[in-house]
C-alpha positions as CSV (number, residue, x, y, z in Angstrom):
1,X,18.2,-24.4,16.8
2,X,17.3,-27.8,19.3
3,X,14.5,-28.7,16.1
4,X,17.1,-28.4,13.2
5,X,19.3,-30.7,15.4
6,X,16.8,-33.1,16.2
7,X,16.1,-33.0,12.1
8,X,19.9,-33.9,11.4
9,X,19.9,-36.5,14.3
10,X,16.8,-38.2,12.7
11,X,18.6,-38.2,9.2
12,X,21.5,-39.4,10.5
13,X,20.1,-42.1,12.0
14,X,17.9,-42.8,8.9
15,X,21.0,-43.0,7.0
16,X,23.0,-45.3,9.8
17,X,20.0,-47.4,9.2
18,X,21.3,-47.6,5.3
19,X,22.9,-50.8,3.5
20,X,26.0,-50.3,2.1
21,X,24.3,-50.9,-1.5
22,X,21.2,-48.7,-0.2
23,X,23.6,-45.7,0.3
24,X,25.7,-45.8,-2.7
25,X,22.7,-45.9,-4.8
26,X,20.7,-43.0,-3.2
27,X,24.5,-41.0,-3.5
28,X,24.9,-41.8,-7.4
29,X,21.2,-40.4,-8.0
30,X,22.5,-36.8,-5.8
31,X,25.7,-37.0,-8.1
32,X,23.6,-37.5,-11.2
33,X,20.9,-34.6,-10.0
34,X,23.0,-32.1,-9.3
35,X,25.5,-33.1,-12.4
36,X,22.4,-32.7,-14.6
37,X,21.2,-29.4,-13.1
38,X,17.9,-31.0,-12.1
39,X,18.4,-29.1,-8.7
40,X,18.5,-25.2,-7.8
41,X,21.4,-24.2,-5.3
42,X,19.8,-24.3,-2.3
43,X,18.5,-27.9,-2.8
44,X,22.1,-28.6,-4.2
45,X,23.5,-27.5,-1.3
46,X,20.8,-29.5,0.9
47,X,21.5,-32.9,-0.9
48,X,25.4,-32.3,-0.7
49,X,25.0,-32.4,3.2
50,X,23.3,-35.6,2.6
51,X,25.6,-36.7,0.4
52,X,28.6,-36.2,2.7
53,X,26.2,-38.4,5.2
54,X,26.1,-41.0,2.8
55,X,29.8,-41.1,2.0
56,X,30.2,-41.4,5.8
57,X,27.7,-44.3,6.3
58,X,29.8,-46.1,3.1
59,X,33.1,-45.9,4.7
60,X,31.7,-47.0,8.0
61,X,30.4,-50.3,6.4
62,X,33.3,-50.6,4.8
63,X,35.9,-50.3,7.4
64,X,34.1,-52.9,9.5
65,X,34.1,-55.1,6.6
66,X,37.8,-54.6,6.3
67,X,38.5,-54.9,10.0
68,X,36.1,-58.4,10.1
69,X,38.2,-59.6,7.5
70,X,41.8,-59.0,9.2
71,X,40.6,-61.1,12.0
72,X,39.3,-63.6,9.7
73,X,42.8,-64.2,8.1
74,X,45.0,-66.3,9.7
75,X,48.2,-64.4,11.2
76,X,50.6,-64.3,8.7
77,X,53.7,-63.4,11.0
78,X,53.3,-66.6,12.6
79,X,54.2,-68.9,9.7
């Protein structure tokens, strides 16, 4: 159980590691492999866990990039 953890930790941080453009790219090719059938179940299933990670590390980037640019804009309320 403690080695399969350690094996998700290391993916996860392989994936934190990810750009934004780096992790939409490696999610379309898992959409497009499993869309084509190119992938049994079990593998399917595998690279939907990965996917999910992907997903995760997207909206991480982005919601830093949206909260860098609220405190770049000037305060509206104060006009």
């Amino acid at each position: 159980m403690a080695r399969k953890r350690k094996a998700q930790d290391d993916v996860d941080a392989q994936i934190a590691e990810l750009t934004f453009e780096q992790a939409m790219e490696e999610l379309e090719l898992i959409i497009d492999r499993i869309e084509r059938g190119e992938i049994g179940l079990e593998e399917s299933l595998a690279q939907r866990k990965r996917g999910d990670a992907l997903v995760k590390r997207c909206r991480t980037v982005l919601d830093a990039a949206e909260q860098e640019l609220q405190q770049a804009k000037p305060d509206e309320r104060a006009s």
